[in-house]
C-alpha positions in Angstrom: 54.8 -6.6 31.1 52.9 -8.9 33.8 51.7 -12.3 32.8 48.6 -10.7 32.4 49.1 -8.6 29.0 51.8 -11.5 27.6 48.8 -14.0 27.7 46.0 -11.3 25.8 48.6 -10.2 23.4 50.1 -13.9 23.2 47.9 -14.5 19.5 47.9 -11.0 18.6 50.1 -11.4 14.7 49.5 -9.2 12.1 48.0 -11.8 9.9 44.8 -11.9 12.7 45.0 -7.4 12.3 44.9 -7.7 8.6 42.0 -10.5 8.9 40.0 -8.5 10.9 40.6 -5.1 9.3 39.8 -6.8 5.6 36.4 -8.9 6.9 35.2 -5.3 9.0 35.4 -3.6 5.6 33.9 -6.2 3.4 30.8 -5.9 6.2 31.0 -2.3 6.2 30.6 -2.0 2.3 28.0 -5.4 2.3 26.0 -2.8 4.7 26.2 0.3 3.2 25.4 -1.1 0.0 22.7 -2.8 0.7 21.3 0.4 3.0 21.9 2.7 -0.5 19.9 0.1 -2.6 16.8 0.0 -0.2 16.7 3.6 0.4 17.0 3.9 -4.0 14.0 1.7 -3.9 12.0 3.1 -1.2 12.4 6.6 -2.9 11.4 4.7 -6.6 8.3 3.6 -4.8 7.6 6.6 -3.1 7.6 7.9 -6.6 5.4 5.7 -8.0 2.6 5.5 -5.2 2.4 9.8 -5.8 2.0 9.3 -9.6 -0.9 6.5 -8.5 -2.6 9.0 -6.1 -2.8 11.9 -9.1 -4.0 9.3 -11.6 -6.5 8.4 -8.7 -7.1 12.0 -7.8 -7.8 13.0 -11.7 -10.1 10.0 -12.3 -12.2 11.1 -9.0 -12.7 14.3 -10.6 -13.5 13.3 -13.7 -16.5 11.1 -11.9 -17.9 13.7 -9.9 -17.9 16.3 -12.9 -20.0 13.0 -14.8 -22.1 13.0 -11.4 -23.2 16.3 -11.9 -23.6 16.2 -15.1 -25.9 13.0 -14.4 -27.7 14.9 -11.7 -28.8 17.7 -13.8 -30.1 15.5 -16.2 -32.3 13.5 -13.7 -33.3 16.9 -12.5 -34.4 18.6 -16.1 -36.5 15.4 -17.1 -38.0 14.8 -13.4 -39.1 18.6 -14.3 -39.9 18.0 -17.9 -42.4 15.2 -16.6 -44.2 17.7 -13.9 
């Protein structure tokens, strides 16, 4: 070996390998979980904006039905008054 690759694998012990291996997967996991737990929530909330929408949708219907219903009573008197 030249003097070169003695002095880069001069601090190399297997106390540093083990170190590094254990802190990579305690990131990896820290990572993953916390990737898992937003995509749980953005799913829940995708969820609940949809449910919101058909509650909206159904109560939009429900008002233009009462519309109508309004207009053909303004109609019937405006003609009941002619």
């Amino acid at each position: 070996m030249t003097t070169l690759e003695q002095s880069h694998l001069k601090g190399f012990t297997l106390k540093n390998l083990i170190v590094t291996i254990v802190g990579t997967t305690s990131i990896v996991t820290s990572v993953m979980t916390t990737y898992f737990a937003l995509k749980d929530d953005v799913k829940d909330l995708k969820n609940s904006t949809e449910v919101i929408n058909r509650v909206n949708d159904m109560r939009l219907k429900i008002l233009e039905t009462q519309v109508q219903i309004l207009q053909q009573d303004v109609k019937e008197l405006k003609e009941r008054k002619q």
